[in-house]
N, CA, C and O atoms as a Tinker XYZ file with bonds, in Angstrom:
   340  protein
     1  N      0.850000   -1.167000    0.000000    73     2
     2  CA     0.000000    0.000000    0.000000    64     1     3
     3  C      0.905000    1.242000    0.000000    63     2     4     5
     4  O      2.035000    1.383000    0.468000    81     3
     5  N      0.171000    2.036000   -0.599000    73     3     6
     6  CA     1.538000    3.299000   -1.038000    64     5     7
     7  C      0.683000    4.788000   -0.921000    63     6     8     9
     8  O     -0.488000    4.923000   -1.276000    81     7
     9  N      1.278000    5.537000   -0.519000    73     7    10
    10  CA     0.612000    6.928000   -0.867000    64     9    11
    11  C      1.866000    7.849000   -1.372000    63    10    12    13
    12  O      2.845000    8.076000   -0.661000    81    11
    13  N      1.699000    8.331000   -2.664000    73    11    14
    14  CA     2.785000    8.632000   -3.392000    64    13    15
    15  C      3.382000    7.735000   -3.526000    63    14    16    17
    16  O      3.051000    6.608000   -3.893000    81    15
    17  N      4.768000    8.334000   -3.107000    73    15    18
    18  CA     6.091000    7.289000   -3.127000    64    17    19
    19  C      6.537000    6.609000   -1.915000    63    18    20    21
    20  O      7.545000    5.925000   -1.734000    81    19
    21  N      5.175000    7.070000   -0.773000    73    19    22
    22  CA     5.530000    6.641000    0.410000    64    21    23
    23  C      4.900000    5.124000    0.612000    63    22    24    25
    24  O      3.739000    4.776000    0.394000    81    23
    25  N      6.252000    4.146000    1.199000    73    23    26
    26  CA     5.594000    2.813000    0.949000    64    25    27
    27  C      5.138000    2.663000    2.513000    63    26    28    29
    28  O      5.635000    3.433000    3.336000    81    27
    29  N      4.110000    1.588000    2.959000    73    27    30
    30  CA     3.634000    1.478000    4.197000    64    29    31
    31  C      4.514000    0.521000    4.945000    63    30    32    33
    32  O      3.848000   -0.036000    5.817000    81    31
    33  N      5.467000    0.217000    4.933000    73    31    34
    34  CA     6.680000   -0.159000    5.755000    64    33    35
    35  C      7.866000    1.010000    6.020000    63    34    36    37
    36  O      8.684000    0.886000    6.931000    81    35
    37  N      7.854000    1.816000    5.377000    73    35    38
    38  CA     8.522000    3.168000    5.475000    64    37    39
    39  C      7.781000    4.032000    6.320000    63    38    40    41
    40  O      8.454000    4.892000    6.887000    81    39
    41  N      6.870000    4.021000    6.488000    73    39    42
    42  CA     5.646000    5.050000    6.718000    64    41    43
    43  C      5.809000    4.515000    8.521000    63    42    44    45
    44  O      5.726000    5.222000    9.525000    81    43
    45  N      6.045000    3.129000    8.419000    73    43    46
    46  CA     5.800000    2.392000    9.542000    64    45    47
    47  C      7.088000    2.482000   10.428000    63    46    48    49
    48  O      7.130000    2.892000   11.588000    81    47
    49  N      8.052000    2.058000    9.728000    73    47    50
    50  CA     9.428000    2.078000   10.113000    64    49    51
    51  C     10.077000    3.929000   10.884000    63    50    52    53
    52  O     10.814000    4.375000   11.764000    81    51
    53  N      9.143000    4.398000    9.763000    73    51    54
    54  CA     9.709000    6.426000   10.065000    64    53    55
    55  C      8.842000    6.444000   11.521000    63    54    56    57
    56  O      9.261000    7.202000   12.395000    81    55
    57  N      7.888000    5.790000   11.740000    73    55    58
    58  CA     7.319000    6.415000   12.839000    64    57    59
    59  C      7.549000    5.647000   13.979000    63    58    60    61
    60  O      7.040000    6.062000   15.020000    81    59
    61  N      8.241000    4.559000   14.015000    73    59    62
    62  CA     8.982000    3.280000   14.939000    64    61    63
    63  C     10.313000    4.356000   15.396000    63    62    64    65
    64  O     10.562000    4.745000   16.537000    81    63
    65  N     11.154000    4.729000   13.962000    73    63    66
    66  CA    12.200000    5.641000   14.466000    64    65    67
    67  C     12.116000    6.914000   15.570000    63    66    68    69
    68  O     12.808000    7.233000   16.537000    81    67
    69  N     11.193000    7.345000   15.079000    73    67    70
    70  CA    10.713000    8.846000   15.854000    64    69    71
    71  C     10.058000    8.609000   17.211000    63    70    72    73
    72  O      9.992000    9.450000   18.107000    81    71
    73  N      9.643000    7.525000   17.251000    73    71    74
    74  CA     9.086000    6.860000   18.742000    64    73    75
    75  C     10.390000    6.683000   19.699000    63    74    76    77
    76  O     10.626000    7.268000   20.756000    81    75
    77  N     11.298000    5.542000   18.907000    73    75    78
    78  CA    12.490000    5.320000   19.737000    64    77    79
    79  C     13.078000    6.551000   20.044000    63    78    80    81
    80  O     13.055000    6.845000   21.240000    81    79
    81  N     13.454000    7.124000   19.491000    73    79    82
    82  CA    14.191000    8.517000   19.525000    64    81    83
    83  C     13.561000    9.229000   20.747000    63    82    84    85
    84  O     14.289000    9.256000   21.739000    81    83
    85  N     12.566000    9.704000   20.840000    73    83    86
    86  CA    11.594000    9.925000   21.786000    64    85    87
    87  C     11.451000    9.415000   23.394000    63    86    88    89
    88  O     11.166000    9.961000   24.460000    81    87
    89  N     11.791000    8.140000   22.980000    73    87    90
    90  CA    12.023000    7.301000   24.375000    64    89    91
    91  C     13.255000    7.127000   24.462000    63    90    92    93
    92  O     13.423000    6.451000   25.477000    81    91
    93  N     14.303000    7.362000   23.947000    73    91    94
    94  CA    15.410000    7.824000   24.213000    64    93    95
    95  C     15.969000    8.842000   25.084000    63    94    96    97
    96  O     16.788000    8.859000   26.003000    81    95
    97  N     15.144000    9.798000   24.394000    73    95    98
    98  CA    15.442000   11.030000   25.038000    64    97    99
    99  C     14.758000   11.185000   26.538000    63    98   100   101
   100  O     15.267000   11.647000   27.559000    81    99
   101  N     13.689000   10.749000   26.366000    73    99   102
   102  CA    12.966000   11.130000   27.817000    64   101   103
   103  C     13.374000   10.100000   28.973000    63   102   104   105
   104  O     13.002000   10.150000   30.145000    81   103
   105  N     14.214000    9.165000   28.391000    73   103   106
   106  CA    14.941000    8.275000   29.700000    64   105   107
   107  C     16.369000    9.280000   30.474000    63   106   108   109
   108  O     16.872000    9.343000   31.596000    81   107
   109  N     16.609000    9.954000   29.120000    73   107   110
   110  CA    17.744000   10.926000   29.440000    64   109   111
   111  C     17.356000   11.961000   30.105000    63   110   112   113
   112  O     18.038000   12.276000   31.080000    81   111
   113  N     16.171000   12.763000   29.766000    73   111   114
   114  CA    15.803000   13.937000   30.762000    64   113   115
   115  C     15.612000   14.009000   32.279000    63   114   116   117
   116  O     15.544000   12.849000   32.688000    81   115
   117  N     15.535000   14.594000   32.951000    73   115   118
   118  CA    15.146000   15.247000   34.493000    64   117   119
   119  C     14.538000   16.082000   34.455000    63   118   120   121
   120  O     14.373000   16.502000   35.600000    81   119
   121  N     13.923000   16.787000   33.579000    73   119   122
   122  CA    13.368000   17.352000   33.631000    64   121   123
   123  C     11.799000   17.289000   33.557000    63   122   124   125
   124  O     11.324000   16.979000   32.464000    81   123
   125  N     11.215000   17.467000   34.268000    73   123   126
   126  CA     9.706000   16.670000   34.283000    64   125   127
   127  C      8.844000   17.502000   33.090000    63   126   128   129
   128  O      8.225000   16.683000   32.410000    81   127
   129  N      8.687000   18.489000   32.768000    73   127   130
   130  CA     8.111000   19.277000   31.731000    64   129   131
   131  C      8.384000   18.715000   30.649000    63   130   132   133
   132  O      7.519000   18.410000   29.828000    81   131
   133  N      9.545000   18.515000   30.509000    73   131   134
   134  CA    10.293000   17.699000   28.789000    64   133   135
   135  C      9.386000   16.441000   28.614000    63   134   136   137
   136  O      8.490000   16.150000   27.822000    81   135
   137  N     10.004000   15.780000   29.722000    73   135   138
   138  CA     9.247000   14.544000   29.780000    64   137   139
   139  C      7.821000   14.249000   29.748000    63   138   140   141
   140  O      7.567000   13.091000   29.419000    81   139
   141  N      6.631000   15.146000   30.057000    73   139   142
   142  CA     5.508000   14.911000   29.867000    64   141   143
   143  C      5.576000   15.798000   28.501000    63   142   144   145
   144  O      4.545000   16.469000   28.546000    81   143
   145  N      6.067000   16.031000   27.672000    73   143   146
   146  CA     6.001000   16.621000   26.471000    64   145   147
   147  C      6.408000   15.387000   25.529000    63   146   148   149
   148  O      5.863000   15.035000   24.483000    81   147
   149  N      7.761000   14.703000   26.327000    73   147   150
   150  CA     7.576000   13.484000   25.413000    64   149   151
   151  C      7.064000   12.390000   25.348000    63   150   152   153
   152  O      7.169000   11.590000   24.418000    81   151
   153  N      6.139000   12.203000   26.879000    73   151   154
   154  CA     5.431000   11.535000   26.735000    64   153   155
   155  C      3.911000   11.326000   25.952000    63   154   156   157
   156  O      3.367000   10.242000   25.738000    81   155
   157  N      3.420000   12.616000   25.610000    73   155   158
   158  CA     2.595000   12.813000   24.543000    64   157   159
   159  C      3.279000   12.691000   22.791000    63   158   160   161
   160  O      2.917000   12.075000   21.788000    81   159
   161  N      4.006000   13.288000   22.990000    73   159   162
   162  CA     5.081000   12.656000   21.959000    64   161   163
   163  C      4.929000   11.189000   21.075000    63   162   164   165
   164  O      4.764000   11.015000   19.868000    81   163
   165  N      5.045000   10.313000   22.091000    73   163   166
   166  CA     5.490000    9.293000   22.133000    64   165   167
   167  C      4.071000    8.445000   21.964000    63   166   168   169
   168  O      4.058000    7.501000   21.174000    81   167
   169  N      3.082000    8.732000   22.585000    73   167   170
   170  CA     1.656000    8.503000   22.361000    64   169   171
   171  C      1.076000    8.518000   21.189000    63   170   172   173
   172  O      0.420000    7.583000   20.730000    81   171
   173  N      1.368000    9.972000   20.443000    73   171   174
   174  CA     0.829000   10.613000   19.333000    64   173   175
   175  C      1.586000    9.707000   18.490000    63   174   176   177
   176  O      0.933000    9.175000   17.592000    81   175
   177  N      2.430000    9.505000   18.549000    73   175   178
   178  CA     3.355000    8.593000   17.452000    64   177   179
   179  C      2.607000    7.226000   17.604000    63   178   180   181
   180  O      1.921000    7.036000   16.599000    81   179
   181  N      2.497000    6.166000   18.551000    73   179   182
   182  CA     1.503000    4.753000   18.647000    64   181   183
   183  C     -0.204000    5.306000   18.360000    63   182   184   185
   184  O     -0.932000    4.377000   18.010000    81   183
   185  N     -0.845000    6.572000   18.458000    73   183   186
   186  CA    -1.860000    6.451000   17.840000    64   185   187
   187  C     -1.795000    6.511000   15.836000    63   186   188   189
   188  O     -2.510000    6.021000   14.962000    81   187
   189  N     -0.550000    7.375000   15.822000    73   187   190
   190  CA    -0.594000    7.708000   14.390000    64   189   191
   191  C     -0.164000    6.282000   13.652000    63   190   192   193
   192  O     -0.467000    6.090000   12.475000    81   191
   193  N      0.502000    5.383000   14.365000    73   191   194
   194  CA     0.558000    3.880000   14.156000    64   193   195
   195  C     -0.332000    3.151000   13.744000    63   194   196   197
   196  O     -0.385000    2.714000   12.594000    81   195
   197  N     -1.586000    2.809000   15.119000    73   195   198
   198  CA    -2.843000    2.571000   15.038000    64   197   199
   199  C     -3.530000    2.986000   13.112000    63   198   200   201
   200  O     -4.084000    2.201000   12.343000    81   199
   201  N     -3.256000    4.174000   12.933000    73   199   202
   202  CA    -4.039000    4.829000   11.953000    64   201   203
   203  C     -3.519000    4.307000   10.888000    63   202   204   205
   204  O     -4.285000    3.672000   10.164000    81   203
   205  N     -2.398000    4.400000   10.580000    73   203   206
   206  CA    -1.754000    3.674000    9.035000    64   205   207
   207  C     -1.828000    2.434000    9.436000    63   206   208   209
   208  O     -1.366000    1.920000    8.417000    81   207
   209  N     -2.140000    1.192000   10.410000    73   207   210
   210  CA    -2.311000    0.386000   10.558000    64   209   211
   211  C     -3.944000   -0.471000    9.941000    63   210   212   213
   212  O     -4.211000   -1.216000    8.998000    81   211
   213  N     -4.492000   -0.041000   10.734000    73   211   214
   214  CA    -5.888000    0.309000   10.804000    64   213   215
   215  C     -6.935000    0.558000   10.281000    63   214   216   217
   216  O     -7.906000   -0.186000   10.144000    81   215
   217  N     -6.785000    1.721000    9.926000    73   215   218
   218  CA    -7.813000    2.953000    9.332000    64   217   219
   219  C     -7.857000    2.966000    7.503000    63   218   220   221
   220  O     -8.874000    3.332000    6.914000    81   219
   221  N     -6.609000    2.514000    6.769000    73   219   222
   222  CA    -6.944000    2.557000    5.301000    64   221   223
   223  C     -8.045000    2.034000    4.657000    63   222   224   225
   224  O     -8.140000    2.481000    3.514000    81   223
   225  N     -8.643000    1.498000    4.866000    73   223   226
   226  CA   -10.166000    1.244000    4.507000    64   225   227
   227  C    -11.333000    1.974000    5.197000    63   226   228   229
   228  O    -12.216000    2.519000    4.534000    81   227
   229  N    -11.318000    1.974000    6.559000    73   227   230
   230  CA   -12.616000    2.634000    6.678000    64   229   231
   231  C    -12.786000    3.594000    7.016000    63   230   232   233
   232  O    -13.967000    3.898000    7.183000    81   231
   233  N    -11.488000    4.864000    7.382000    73   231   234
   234  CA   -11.562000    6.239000    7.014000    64   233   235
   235  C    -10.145000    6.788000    6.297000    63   234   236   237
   236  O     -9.066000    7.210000    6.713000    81   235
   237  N    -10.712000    6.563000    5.082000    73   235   238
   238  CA    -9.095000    7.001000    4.037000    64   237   239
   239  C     -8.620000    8.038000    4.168000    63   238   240   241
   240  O     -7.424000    8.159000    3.902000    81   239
   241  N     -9.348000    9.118000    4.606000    73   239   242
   242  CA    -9.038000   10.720000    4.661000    64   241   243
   243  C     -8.304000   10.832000    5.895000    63   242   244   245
   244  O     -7.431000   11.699000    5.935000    81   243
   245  N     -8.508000   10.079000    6.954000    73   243   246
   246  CA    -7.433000   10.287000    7.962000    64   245   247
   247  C     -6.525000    9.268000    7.850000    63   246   248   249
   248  O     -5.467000    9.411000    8.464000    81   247
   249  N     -6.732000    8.045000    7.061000    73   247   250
   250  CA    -5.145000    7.448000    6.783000    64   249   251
   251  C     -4.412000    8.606000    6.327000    63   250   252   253
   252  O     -3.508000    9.199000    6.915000    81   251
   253  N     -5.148000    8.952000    4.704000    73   251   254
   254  CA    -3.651000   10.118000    3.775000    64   253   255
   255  C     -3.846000   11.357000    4.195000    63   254   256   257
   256  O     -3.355000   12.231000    3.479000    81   255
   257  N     -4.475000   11.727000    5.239000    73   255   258
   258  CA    -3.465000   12.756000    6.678000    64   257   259
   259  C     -2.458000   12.144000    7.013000    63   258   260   261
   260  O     -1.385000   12.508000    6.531000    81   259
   261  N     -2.495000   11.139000    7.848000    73   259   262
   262  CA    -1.295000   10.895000    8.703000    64   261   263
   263  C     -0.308000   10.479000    7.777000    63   262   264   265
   264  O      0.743000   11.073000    8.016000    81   263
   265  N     -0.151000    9.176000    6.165000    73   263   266
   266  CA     0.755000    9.499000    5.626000    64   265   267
   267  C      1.170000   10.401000    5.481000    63   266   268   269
   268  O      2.280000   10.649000    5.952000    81   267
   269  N      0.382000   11.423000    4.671000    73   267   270
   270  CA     0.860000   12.552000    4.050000    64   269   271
   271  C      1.985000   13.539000    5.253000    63   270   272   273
   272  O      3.050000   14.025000    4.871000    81   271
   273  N      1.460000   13.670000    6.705000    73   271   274
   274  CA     2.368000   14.139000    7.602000    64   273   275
   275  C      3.921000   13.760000    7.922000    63   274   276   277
   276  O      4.928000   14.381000    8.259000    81   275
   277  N      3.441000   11.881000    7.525000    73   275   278
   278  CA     4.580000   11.242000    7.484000    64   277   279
   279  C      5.457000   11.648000    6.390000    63   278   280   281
   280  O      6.617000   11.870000    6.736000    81   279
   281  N      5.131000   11.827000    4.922000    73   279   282
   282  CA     5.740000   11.824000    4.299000    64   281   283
   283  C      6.139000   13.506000    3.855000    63   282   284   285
   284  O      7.045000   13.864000    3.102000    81   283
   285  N      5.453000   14.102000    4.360000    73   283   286
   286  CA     6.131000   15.404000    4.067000    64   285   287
   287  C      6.849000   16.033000    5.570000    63   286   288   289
   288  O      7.187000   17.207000    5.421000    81   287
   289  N      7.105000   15.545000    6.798000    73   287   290
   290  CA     7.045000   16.322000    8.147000    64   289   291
   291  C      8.290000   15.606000    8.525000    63   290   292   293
   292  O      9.449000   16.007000    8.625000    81   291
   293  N      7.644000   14.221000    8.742000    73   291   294
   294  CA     8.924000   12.925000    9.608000    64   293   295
   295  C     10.155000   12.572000    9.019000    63   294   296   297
   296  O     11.328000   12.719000    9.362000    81   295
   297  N      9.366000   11.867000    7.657000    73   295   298
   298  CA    10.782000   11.548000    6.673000    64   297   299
   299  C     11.880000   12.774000    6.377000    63   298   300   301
   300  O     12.964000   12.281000    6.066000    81   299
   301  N     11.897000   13.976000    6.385000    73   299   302
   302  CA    12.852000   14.848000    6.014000    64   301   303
   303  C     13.459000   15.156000    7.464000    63   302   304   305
   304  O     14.674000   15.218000    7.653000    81   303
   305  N     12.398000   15.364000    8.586000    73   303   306
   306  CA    13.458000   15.282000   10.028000    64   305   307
   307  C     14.150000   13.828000   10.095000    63   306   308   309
   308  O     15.095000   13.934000   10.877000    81   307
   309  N     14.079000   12.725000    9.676000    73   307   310
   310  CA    14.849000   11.274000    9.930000    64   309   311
   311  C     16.359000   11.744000    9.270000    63   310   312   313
   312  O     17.467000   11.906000    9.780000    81   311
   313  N     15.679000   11.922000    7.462000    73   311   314
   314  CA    16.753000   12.513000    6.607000    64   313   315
   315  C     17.746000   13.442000    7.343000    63   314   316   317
   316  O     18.908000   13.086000    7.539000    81   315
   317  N     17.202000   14.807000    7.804000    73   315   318
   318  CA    17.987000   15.522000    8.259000    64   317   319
   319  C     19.265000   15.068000    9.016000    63   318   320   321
   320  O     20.438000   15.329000    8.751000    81   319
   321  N     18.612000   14.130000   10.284000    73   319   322
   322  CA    19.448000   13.813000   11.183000    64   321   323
   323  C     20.056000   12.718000   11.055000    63   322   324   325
   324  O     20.928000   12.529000   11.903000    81   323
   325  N     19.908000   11.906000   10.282000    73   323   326
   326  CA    21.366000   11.125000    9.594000    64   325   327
   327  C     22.091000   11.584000    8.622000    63   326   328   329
   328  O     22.941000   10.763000    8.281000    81   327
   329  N     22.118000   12.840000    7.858000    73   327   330
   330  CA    22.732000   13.663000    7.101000    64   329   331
   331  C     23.985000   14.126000    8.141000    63   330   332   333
   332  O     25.191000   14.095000    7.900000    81   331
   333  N     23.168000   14.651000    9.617000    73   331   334
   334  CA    23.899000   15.766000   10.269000    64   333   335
   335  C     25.382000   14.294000   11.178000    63   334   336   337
   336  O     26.246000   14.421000   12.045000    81   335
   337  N     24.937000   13.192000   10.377000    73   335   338
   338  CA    25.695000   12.435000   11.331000    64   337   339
   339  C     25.617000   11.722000   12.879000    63   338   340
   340  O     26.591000   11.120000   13.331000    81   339
């Protein structure tokens, strides 16, 4: 299943990355504000899961939202930050 050029193991995989990353970071913080920031974070990412999981049949318009976020929002921050090394 594809929206554009975005394939649904990419779609899946970009938002697995951005989760870990996420729970990465908030094991690292002390700071309790950060951390309930990434803990919504981190939420929003397993519902947006749920949705490209889920949802392509019986509400398409919020599947190709959440691709489309994926593929224009996530994938270029992933890009970015393995560019930056």
């Amino acid at each position: 299943m594809y929206y554009k050029d975005l394939s649904l193991d990419v779609a899946i995989s970009s938002l697995g990355k951005l989760k870990a990353w996420a729970i990465i970071e908030k094991m690292k913080t002390k700071d309790e504000e950060e951390r309930e920031i990434l803990t919504r974070q981190i939420e929003m990412y397993a519902e947006e899961e749920q949705v490209i999981y889920f949802y392509a049949d019986k509400h398409p318009a919020l599947w190709n939202s959440v691709m489309d976020k994926i593929n224009r929002l996530y994938c270029p921050i992933i890009k970015a930050k393995y560019e930056q090394g």
